[in-house]
C-alpha positions as CSV (number, residue, x, y, z in Angstrom):
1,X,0.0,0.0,0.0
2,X,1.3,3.3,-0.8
3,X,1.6,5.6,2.1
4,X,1.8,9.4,2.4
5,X,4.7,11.1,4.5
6,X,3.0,12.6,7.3
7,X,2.9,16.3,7.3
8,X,2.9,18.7,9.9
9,X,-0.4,20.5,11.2
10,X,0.9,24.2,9.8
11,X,2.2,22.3,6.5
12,X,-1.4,21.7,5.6
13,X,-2.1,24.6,6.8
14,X,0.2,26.5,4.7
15,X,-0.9,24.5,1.1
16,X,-4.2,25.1,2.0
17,X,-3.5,28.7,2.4
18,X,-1.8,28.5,-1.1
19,X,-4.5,26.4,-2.7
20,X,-7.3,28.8,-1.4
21,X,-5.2,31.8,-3.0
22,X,-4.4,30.2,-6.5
23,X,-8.3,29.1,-6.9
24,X,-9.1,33.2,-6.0
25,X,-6.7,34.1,-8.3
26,X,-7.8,32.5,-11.2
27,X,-11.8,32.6,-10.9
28,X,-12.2,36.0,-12.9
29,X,-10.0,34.5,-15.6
30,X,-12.9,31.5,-15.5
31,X,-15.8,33.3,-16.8
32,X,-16.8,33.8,-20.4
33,X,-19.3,35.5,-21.6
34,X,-23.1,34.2,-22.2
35,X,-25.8,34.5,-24.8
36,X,-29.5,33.7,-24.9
37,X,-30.4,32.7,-28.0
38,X,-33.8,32.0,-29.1
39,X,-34.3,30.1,-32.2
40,X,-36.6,30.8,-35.1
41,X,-39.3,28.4,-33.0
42,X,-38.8,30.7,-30.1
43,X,-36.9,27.9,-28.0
44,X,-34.9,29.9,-26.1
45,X,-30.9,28.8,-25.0
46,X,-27.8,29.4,-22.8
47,X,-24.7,29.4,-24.4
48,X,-20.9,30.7,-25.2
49,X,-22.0,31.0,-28.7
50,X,-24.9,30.9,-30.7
51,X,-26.1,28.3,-32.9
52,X,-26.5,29.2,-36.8
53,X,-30.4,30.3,-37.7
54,X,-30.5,32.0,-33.8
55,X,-33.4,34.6,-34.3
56,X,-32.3,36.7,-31.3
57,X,-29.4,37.0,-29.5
58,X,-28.7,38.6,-26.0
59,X,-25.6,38.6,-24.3
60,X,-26.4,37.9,-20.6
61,X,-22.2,38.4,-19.0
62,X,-19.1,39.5,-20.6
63,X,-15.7,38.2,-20.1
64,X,-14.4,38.8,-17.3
65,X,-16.9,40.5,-15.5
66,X,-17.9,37.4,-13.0
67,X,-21.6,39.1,-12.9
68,X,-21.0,42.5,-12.6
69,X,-22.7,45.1,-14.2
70,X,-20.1,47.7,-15.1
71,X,-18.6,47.8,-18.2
72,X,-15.2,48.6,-19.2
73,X,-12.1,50.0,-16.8
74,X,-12.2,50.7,-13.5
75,X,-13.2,54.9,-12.9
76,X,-10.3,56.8,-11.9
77,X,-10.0,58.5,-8.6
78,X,-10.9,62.3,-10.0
79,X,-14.1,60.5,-11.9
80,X,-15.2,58.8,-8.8
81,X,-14.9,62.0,-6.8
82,X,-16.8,64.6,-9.1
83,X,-19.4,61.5,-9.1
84,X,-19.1,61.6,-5.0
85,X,-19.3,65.4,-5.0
86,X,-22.0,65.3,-7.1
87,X,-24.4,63.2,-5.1
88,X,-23.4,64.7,-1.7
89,X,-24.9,68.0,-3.4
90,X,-27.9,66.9,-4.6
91,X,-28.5,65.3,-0.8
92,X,-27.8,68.3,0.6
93,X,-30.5,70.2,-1.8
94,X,-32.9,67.8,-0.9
95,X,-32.2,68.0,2.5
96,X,-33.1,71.9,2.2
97,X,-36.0,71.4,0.0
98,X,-37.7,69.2,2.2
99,X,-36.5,71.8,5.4
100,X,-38.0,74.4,3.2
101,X,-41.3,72.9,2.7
102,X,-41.3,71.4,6.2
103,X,-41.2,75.2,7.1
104,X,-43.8,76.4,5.1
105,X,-46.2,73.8,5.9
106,X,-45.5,74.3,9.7
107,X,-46.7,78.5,8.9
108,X,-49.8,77.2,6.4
109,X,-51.0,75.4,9.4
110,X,-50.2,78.4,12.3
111,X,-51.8,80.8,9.7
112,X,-54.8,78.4,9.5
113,X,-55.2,78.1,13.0
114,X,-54.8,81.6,13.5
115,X,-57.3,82.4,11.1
116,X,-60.1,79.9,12.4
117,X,-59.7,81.3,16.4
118,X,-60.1,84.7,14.8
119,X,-63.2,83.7,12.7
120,X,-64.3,82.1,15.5
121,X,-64.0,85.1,17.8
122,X,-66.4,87.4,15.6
123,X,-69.0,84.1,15.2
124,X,-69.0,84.2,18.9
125,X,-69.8,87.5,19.8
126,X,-66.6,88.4,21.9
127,X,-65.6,91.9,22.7
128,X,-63.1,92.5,19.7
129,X,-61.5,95.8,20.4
130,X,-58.9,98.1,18.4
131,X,-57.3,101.1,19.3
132,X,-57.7,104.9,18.0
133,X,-54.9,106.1,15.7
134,X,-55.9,109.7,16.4
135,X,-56.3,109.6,20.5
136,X,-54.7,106.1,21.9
137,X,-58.4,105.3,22.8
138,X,-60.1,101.9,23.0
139,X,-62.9,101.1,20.6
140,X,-65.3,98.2,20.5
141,X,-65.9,96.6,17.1
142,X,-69.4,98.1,15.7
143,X,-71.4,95.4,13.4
144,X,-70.4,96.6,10.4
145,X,-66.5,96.4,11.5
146,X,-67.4,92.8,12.8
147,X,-68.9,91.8,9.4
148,X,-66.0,92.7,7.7
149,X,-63.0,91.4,10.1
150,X,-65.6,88.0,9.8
151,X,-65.1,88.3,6.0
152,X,-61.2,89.0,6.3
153,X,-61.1,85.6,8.5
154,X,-63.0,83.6,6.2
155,X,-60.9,85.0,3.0
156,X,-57.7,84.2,5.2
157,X,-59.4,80.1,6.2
158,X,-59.3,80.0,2.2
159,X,-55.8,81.3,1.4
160,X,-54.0,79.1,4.5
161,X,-56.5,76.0,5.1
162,X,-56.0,74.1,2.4
């Protein structure tokens, strides 16, 4: 019977090491590149290279890719930086957008409110007062001045409460 020197523990170790590292290193080179061909009956098929009278042909990976979807070399450190610069800028004008409209809504809805209490008031019949330009002096709302601050109410319920 033929018998195998023994090895040490970090011998195997070691080839399997090396043997782990060769298969790595020569998996990209491994791949080829498939089409889907569908024949003139519309059978479809996987291979390197289409049969003669293939109808349609579609090639599914290239050479070398090993299932990755981008094509040719590798982007360069300037291309990948405008492309990093880029994106960081359109986050950040989202970002302020969305801060932007998150304001506004916040002051549609205090206007809203605003204008509802205030509408609300004059409906109720509370003591609305305002002052005198000429003398400093306190004046009750009469019913006409009611009627329209109720009108200016409702007008501002339609322009914020929407």
């Amino acid at each position: 019977m033929f018998a195998l020197p023994r090895m040490r523990q970090t011998d195997m170790t070691m080839w399997k090491v090396l043997l782990a590292c060769a298969l790595t290193a020569i998996a990209p080179a491994a791949t080829a590149q498939v089409f889907e061909c569908t024949n003139a009956a519309g059978a479809k098929e996987y291979s390197r290279y289409c049969p003669p009278g293939t109808v349609q042909q579609r090639q599914i990976t290239k050479s070398g890719e090993a299932g990755s979807d981008a094509g040719g070399a590798p982007k360069s450190i300037e291309t990948q930086d405008a492309e990093f610069r880029l994106r960081a800028r359109e986050r950040q004008e989202a970002e302020t957008k969305a801060a932007q409209e998150s304001a506004r809504a916040e002051e549609f809805e205090r206007n809203c409110i605003e204008a509802r209490t205030g509408l609300q008031a004059v409906q109720n019949g509370q003591r609305l007062q305002r002052f005198d330009p000429a003398t400093g002096e306190r004046l009750n709302y009469t019913d006409e001045e009611r009627a329209e601050a109720a009108e200016r109410q409702r007008k501002a319920i339609v322009l914020w409460c929407k």
